[in-house]
N, C-alpha and C positions, 0 to 999 in steps of 0.2 A: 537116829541122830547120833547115837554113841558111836557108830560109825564111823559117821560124817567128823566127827573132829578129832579120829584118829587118824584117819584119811589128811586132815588140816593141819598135824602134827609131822605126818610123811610129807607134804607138800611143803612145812617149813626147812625142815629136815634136807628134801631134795634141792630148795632154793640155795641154799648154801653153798651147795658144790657149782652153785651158778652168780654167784658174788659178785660185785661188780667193786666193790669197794668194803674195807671194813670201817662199820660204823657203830656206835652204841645202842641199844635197842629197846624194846618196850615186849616183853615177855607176854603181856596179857591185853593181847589184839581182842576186840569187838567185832566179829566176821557176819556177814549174812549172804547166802547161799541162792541161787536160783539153779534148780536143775533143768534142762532142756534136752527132752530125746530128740537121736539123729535119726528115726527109723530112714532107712532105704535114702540119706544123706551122704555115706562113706564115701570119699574123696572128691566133694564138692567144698568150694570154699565159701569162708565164712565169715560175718563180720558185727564184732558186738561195741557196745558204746552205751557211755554213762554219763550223765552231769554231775559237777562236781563243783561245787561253791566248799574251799578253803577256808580255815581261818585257823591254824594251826597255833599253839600255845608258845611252840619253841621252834629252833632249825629242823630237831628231830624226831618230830611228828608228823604223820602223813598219813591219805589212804592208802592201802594197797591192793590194786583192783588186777586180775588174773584169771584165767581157765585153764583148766585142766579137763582131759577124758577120758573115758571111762570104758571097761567091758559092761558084761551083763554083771559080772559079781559085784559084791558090795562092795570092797574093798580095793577092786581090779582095773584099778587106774594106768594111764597110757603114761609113762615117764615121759617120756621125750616130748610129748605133749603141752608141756607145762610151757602159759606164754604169759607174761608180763604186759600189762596197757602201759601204752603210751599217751602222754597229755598235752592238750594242744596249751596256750595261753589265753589268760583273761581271766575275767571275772567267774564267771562258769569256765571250769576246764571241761572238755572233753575227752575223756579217756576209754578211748577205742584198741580192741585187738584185733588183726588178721589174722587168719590161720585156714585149714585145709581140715574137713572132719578125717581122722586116722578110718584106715580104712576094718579098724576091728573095733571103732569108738559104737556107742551106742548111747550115748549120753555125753553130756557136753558141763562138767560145774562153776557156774561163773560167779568167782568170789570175791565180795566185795566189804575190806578189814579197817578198820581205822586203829591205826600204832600209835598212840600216845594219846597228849593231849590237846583240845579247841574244839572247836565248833565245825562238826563237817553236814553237810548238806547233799542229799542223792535225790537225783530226779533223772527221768527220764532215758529209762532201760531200753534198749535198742538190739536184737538178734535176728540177720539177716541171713541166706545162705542162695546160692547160687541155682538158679533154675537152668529147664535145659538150656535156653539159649546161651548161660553165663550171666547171667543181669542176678544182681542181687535183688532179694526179695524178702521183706519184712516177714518173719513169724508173728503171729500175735501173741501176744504172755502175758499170764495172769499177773494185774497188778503191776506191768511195767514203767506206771508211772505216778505210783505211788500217791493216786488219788480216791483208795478203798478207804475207809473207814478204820478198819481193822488193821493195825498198824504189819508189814510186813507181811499182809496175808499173801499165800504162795512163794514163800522162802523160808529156809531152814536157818536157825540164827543160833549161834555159839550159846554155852551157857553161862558164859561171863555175867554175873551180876555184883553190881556194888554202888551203894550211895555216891559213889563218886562219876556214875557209869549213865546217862538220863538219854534216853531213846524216845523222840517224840516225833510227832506229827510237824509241820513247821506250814506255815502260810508265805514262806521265801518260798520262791520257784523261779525255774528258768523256764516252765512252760504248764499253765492248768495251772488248780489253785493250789497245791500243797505239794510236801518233800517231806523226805522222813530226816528229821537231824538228828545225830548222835553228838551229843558232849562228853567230853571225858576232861576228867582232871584229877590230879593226883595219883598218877601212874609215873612211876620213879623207872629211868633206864637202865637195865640190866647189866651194864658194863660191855665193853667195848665185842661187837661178836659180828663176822658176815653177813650181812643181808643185802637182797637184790635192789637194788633203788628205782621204787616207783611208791 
């Protein structure tokens, strides 16, 4: 895991030089991780998707949900790789990515951060990939919709902790009986710095 959020540190790092705007920022993102191997996937496309109920504190708070991938090493991540979700509207957003598995990926990490502070709500984890004929086809994944028991079981989770930070089970859902909600409050913006807007 000591890895994993150095690896999160490079990915914020590599985001920057992909700005879209400069904005004021929240330094101590909440992140949780699902990893998905590609075995014998290399340049089939691919397509993932989240629920996403908002209730954000301020303008600039948000999730920010993303993949990146990966060689076989720990740390041997695909730069060019890095893809931002895009979100539909509504009450539940839908925040889905496209992409193509690299053809030296072996892993696939789909990260999903909430920057500030409110009420955010995840349900319903979605990773597809392309069969021979080209038809998308569902993976099954441990815990995709976040109706175990065991809060996050089958995801790696940052080690942000603080009274201000409350990660619980939630009975809101957009589909099944529960969601995992993260609240935050009391996370002050870091003054004004690059980040990619999603």
């Amino acid at each position: 895991m000591k890895n994993l959020t150095l690896l999160f540190a490079l990915v914020l790092l590599v985001a920057q030089t992909h700005a879209q705007a400069d904005r004021f920022y929240y330094p101590d993102a909440f992140y949780f991780v699902k990893e998905v191997p590609l075995e014998s996937l290399q340049g089939k496309p691919f397509h993932f998707a989240i629920s996403v109920k908002e209730n954000p504190a301020d303008s600039l708070s948000r999730p920010r949900i993303y993949a990146i991938q990966a060689r076989k090493g720990k740390e041997d991540f695909i730069g060019k790789s890095l893809t931002y979700a895009k979100a539909t509207n509504g009450v539940w957003k839908t925040y889905s990515i496209d992409g193509v598995v690299d053809n030296e990926a072996t892993r696939i990490w789909l990260y999903v951060a909430v920057n500030g502070n409110g009420d955010f709500y995840f349900d319903n984890l979605h990773f597809s990939v392309a069969d021979a004929t080209g038809a998308l086809k569902e993976k099954e994944l441990l815990n995709a919709s976040f109706e175990e028991k065991k809060l996050l079981n089958g995801y790696y989770m940052s080690k942000r902790s603080s009274s201000d930070l409350k990660i619980s089970i939630s009975t809101v859902a957009n589909d099944g009986k529960q969601s995992v909600e993260i609240s935050s409050t009391g996370q002050k913006a870091a003054g004004y710095h690059p980040v990619a807007s999603n």
